[in-house]
N, C-alpha and C positions, 0 to 999 in steps of 0.2 A: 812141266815148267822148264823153260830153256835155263842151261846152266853154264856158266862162263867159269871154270877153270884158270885161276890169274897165273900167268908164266911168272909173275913175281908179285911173291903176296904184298900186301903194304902193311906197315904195324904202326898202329894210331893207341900212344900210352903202352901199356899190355897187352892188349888186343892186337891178334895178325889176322889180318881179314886174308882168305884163299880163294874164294870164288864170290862171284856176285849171282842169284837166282833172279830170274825176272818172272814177274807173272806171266801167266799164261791169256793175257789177254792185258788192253788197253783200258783206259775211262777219260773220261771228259776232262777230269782235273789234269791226266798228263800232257793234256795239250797248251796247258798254260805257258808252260816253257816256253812255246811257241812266242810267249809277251817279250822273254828277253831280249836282249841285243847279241847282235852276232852270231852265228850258225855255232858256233862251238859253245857257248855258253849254252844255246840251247839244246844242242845233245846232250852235253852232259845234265843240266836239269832234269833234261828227259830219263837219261838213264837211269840218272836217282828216283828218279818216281818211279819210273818200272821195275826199279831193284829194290824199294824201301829201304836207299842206302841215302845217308847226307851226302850232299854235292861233292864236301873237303873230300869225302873217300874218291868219288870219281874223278876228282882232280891231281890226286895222286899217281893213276893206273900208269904205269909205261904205256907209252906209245902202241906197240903192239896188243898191248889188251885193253887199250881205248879204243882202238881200232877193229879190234872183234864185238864189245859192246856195242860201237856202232852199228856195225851190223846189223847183230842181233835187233836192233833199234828198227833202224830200217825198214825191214822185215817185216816186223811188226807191224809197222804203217803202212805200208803195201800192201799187206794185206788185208789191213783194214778199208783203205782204200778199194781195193776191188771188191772185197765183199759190199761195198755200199754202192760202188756201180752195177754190180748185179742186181740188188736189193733194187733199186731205181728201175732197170731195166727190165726188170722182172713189173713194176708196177705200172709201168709204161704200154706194158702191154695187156694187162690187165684191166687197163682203164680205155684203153682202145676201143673203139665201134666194130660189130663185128663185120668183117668184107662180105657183100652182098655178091 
């Protein structure tokens, strides 16, 4: 599980949050983010999802560890992303006629 290390934790009540863990994979529901408005609103929704943190936490992060979440975020979907181009490409040829 990727792990994010906050250079400055945030304290929400009594609670200091120090790091945010993201799963080690995606699901369908985190692309709902994707419904939001705005590119930033929807990273951070995303982040939350992939962190099971509330948004208020990710909107807190300083800049530089909203910026490494991003990443990490990224990432993510890029990889998901090509493994589903492969997954395609791979079936593409699979369903091909065979060359004579």
């Amino acid at each position: 599980m990727p792990k994010l290390t906050l250079s400055t934790p945030i304290t929400l009540g009594k609670k200091q949050i120090t790091e945010l863990i993201f799963r080690d994979y995606t699901i369908a529901e985190d692309y709902l983010s994707f419904d939001q408005r705005g590119g930033v609103a929807q990273r951070i929704a995303l982040i939350a999802s992939l962190t099971g943190t509330d948004e208020v936490v990710i909107k807190q992060l300083r800049g530089p560890d909203y910026v490494r979440a991003e990443k990490i975020t990224s990432d993510m979907l890029e990889a998901d992303a090509a493994l589903a181009e492969q997954s395609a490409e791979k079936k593409s040829l699979e369903s091909s006629p065979p060359s004579v």
